[in-house]
PDB file of N, CA, C and O in Angstrom:
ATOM      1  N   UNK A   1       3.807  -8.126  -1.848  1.00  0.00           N
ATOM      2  CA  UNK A   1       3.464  -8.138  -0.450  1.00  0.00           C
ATOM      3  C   UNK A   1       2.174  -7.348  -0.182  1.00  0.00           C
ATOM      4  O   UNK A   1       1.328  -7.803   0.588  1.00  0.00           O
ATOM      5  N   UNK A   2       1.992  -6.031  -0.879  1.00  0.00           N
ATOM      6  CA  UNK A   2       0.964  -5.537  -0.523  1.00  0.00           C
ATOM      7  C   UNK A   2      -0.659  -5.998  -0.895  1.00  0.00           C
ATOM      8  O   UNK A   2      -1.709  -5.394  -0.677  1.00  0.00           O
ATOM      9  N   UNK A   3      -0.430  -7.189  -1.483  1.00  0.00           N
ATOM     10  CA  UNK A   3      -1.659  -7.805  -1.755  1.00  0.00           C
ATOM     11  C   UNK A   3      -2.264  -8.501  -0.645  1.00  0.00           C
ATOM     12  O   UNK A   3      -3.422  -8.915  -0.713  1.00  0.00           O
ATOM     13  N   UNK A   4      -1.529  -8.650   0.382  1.00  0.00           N
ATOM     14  CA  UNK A   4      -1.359  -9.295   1.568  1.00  0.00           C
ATOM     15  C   UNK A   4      -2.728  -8.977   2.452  1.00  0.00           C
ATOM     16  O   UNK A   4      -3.527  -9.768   2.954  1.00  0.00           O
ATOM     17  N   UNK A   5      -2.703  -7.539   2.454  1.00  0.00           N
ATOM     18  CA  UNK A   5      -3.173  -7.081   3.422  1.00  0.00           C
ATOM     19  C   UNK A   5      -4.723  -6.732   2.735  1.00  0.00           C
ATOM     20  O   UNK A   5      -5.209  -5.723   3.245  1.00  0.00           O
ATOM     21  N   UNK A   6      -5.605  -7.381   1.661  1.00  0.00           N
ATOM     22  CA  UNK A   6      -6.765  -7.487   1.599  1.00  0.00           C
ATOM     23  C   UNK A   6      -7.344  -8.832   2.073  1.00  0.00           C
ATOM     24  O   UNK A   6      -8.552  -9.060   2.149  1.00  0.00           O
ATOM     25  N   UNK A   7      -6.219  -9.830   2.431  1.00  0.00           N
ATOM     26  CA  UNK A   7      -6.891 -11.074   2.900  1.00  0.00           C
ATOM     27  C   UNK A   7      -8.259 -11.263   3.968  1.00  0.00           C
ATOM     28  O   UNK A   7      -9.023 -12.226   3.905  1.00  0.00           O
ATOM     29  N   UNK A   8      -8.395 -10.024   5.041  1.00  0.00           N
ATOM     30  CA  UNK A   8      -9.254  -9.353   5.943  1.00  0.00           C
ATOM     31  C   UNK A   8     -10.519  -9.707   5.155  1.00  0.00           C
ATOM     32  O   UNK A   8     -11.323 -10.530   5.594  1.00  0.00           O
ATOM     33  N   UNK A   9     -10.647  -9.225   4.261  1.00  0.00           N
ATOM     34  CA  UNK A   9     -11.257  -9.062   3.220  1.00  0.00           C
ATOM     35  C   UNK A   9     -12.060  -9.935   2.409  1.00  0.00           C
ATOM     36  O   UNK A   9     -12.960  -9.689   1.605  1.00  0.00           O
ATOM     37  N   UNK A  10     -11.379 -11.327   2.913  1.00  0.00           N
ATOM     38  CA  UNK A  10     -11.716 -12.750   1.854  1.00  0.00           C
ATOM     39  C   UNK A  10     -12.892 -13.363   2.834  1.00  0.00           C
ATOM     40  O   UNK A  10     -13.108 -13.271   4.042  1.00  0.00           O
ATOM     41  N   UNK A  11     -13.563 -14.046   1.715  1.00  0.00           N
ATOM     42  CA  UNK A  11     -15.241 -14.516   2.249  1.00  0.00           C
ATOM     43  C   UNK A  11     -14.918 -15.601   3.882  1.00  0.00           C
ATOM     44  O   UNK A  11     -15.527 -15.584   4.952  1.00  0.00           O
ATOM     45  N   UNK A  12     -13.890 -16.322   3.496  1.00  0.00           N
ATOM     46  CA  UNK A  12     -13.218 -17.493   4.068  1.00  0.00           C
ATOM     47  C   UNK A  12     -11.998 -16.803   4.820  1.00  0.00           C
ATOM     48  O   UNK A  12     -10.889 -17.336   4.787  1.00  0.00           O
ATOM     49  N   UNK A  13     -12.178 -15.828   5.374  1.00  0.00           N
ATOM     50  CA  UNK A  13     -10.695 -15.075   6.551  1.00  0.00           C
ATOM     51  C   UNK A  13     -10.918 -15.960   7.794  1.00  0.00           C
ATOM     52  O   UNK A  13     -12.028 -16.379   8.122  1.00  0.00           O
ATOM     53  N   UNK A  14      -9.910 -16.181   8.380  1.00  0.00           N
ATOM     54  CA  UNK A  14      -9.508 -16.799   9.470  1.00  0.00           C
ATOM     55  C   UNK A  14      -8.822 -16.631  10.791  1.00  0.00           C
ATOM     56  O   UNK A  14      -7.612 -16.405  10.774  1.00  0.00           O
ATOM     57  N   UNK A  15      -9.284 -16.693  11.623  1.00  0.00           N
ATOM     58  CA  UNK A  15      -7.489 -16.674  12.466  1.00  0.00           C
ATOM     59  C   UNK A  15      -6.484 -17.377  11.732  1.00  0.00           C
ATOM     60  O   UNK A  15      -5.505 -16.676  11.475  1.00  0.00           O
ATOM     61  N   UNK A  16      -6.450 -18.205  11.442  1.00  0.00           N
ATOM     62  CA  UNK A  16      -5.382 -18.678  11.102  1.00  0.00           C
ATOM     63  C   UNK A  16      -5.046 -18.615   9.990  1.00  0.00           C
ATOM     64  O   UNK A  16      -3.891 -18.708   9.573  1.00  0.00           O
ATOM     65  N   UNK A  17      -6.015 -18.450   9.381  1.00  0.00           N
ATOM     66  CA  UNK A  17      -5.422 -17.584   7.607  1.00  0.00           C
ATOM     67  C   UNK A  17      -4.534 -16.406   8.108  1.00  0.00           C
ATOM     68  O   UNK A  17      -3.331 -16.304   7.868  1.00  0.00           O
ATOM     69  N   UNK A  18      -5.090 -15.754   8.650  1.00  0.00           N
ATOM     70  CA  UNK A  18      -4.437 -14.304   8.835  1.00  0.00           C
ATOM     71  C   UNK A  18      -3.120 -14.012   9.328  1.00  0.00           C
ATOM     72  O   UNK A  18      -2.336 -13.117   9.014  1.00  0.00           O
ATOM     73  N   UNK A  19      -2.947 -15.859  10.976  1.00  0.00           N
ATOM     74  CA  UNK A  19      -1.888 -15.763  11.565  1.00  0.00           C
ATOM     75  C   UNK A  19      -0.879 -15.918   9.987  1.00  0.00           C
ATOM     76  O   UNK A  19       0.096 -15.208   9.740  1.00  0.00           O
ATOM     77  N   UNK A  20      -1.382 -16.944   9.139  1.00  0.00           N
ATOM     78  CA  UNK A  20       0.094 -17.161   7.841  1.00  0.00           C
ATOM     79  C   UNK A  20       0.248 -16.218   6.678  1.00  0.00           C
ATOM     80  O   UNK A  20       0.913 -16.346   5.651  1.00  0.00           O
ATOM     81  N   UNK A  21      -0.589 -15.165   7.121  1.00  0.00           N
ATOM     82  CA  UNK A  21      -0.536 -14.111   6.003  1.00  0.00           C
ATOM     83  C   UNK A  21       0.680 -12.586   7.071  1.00  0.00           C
ATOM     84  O   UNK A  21       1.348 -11.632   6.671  1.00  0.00           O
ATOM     85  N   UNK A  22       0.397 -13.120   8.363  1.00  0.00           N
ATOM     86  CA  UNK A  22       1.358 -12.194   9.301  1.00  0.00           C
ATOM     87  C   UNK A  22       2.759 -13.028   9.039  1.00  0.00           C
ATOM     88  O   UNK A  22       3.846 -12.496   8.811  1.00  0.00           O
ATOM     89  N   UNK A  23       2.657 -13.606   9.071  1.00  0.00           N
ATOM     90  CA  UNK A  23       4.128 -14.831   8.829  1.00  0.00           C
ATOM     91  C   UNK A  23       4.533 -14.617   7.604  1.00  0.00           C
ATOM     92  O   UNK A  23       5.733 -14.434   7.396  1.00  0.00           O
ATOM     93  N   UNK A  24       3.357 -14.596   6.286  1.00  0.00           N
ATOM     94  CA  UNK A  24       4.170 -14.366   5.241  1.00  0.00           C
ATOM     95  C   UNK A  24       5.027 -12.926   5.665  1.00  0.00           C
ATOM     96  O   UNK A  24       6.246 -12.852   5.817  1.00  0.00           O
ATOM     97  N   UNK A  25       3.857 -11.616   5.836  1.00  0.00           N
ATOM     98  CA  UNK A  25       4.727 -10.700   5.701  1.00  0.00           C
ATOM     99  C   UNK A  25       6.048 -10.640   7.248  1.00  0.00           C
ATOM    100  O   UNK A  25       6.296  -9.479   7.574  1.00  0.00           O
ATOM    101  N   UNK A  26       6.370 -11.108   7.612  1.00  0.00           N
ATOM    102  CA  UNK A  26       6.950 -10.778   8.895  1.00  0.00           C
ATOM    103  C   UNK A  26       8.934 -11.292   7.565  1.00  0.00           C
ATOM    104  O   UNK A  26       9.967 -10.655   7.358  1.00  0.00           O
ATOM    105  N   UNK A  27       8.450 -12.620   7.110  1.00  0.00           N
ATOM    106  CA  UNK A  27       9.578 -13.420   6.356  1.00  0.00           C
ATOM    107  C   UNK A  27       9.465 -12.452   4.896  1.00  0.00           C
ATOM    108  O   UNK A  27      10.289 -12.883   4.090  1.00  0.00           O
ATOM    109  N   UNK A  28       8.920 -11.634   4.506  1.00  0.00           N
ATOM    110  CA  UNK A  28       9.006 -10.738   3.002  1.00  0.00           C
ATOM    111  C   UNK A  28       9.354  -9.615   2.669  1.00  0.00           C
ATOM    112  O   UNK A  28      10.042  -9.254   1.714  1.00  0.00           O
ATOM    113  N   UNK A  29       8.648  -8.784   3.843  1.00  0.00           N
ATOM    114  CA  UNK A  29       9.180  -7.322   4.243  1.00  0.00           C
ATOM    115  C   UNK A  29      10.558  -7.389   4.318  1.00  0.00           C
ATOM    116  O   UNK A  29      11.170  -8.386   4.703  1.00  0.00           O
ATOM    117  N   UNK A  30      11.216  -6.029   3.848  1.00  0.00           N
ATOM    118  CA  UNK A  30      12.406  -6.062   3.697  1.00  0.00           C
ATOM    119  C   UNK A  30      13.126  -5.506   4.930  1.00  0.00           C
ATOM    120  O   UNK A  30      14.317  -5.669   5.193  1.00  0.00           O
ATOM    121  N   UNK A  31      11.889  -4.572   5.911  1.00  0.00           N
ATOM    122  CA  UNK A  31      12.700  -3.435   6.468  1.00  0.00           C
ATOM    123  C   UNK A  31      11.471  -3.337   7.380  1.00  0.00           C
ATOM    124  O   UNK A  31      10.302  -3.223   7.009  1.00  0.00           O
ATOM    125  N   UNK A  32      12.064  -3.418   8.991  1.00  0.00           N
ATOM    126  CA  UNK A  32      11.018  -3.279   9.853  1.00  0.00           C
ATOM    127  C   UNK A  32       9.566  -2.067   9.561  1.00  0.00           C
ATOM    128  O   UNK A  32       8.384  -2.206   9.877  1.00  0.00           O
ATOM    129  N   UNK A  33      10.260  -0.909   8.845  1.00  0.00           N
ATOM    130  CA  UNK A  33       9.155   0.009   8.278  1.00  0.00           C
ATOM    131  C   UNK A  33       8.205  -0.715   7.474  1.00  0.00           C
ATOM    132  O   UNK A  33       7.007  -0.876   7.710  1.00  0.00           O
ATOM    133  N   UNK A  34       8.550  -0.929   6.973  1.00  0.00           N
ATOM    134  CA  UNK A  34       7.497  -1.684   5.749  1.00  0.00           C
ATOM    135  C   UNK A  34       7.052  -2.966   6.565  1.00  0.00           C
ATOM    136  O   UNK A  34       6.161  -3.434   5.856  1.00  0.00           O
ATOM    137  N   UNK A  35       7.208  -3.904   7.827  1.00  0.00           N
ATOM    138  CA  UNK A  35       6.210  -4.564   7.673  1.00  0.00           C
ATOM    139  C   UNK A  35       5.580  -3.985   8.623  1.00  0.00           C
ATOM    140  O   UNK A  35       4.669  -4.637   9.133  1.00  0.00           O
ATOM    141  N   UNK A  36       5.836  -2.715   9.110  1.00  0.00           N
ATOM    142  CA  UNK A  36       4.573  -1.528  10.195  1.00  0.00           C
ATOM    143  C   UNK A  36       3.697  -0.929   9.335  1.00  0.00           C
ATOM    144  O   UNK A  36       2.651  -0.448   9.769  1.00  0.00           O
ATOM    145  N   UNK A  37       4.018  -0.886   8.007  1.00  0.00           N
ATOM    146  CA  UNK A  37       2.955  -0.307   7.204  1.00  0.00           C
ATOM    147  C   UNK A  37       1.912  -1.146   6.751  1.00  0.00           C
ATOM    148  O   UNK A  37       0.744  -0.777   6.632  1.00  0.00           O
ATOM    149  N   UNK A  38       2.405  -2.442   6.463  1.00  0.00           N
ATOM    150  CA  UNK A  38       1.832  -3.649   6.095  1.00  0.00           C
ATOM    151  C   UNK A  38       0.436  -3.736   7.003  1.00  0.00           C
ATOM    152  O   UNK A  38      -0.766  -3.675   6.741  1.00  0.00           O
ATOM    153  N   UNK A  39       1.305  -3.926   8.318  1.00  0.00           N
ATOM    154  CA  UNK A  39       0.548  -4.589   9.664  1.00  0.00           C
ATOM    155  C   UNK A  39      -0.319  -3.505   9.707  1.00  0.00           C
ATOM    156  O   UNK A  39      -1.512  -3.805   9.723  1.00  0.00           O
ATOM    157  N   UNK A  40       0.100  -1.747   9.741  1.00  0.00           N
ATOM    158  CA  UNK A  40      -1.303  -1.125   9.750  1.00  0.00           C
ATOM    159  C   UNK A  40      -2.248  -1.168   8.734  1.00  0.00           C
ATOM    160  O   UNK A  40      -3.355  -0.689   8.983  1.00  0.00           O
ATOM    161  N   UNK A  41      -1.997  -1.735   7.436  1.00  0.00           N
ATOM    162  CA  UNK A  41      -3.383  -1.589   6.439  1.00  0.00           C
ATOM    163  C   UNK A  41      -3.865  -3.014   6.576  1.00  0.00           C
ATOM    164  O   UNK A  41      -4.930  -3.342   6.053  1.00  0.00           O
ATOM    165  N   UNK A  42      -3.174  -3.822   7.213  1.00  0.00           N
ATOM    166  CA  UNK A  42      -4.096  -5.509   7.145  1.00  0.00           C
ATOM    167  C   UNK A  42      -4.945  -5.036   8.472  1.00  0.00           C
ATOM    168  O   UNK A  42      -5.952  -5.737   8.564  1.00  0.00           O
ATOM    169  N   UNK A  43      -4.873  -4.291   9.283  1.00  0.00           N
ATOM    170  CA  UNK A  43      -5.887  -3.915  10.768  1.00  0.00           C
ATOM    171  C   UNK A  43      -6.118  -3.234  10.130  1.00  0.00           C
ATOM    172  O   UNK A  43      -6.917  -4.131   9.860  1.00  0.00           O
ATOM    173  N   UNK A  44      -6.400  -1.992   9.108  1.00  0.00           N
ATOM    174  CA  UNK A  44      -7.775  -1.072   8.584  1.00  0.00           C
ATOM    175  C   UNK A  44      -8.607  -1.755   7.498  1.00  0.00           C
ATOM    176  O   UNK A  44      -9.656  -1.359   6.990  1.00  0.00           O
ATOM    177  N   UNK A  45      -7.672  -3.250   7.171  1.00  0.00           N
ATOM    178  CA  UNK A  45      -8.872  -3.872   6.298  1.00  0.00           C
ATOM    179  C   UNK A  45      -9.743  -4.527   7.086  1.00  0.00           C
ATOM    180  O   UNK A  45     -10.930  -4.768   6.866  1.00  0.00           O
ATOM    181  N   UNK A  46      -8.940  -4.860   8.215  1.00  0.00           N
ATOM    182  CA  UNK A  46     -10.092  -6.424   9.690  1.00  0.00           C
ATOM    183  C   UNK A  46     -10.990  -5.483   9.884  1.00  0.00           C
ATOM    184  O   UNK A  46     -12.056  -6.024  10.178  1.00  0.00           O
ATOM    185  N   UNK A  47     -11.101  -4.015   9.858  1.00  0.00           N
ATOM    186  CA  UNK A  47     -11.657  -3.064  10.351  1.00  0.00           C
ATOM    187  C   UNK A  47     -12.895  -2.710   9.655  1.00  0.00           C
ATOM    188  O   UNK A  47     -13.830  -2.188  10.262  1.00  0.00           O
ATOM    189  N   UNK A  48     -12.948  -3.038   8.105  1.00  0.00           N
ATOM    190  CA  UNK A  48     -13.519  -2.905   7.203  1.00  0.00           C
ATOM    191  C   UNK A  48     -14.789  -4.425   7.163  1.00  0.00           C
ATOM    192  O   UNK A  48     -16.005  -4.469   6.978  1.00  0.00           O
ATOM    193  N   UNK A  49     -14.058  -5.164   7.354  1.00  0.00           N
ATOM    194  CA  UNK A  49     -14.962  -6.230   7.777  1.00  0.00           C
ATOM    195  C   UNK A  49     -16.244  -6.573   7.073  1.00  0.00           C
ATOM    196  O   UNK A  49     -17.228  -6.958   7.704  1.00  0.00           O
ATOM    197  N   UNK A  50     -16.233  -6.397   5.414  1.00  0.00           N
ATOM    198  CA  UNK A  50     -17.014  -7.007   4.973  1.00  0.00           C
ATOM    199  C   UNK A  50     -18.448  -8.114   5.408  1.00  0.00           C
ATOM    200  O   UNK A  50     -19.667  -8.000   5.275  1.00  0.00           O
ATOM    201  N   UNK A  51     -17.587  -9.128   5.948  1.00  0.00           N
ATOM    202  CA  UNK A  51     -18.220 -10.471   5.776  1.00  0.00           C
ATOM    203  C   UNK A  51     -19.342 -10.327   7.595  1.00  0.00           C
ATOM    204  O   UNK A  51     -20.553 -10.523   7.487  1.00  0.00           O
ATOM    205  N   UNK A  52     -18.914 -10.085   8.648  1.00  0.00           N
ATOM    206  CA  UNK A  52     -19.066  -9.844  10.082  1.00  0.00           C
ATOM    207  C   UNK A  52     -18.445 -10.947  10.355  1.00  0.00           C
ATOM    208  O   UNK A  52     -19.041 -11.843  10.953  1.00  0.00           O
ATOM    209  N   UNK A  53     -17.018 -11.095   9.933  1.00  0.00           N
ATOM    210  CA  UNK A  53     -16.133 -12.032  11.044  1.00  0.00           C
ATOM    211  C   UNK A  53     -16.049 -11.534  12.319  1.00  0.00           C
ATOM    212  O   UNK A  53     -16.433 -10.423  12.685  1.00  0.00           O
ATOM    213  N   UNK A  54     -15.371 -12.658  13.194  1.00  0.00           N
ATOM    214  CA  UNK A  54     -14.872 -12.426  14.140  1.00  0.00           C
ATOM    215  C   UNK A  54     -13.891 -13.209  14.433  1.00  0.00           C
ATOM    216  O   UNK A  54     -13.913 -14.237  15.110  1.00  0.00           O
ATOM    217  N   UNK A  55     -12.503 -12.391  13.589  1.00  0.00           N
ATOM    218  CA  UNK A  55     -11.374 -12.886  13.706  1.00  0.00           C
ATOM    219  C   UNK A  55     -11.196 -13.599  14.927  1.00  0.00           C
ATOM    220  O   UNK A  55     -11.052 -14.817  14.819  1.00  0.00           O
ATOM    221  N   UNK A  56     -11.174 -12.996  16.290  1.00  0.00           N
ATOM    222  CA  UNK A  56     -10.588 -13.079  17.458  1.00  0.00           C
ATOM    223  C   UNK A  56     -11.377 -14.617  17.854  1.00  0.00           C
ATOM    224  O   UNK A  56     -10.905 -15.344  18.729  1.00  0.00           O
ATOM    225  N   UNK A  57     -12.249 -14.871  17.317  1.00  0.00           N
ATOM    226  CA  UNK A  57     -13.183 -16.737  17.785  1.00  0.00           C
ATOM    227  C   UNK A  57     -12.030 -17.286  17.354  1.00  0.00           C
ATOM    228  O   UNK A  57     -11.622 -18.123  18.159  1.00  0.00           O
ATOM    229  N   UNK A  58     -11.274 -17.140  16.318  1.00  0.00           N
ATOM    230  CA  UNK A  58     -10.244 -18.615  16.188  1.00  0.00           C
ATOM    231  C   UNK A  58      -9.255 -18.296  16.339  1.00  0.00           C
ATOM    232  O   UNK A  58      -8.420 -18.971  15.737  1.00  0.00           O
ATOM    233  N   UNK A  59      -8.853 -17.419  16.978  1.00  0.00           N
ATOM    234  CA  UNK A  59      -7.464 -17.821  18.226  1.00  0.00           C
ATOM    235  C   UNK A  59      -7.102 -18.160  18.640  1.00  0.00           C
ATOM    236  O   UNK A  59      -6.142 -17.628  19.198  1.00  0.00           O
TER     237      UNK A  59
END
């Protein structure tokens, strides 16, 4: 699961990549903790922002 949260990260990130990478982890996480930890390092990777997406255009 925790590979999850470099997708932010990928040349080709998406809204909608991202919405099925929240879906994966929402259905993988075992334990509401863990997918709050998840969800905060996939937002300090969008944060990191390599590429200058802008997730929020394909919403």
């Amino acid at each position: 699961m925790l590979w999850l949260v470099f997708a932010p990260l990928a040349r080709d990130a998406t809204a909608a990549a991202l919405r099925e990478v929240v879906a994966e982890i929402q259905a993988g996480a075992n334990a509401a903790e863990e997918r709050a930890e998840l969800y905060t390092k996939l937002l300090e990777m969008a944060a990191i922002d390599p590429w200058g997406h802008n997730i929020e255009e394909g919403a």
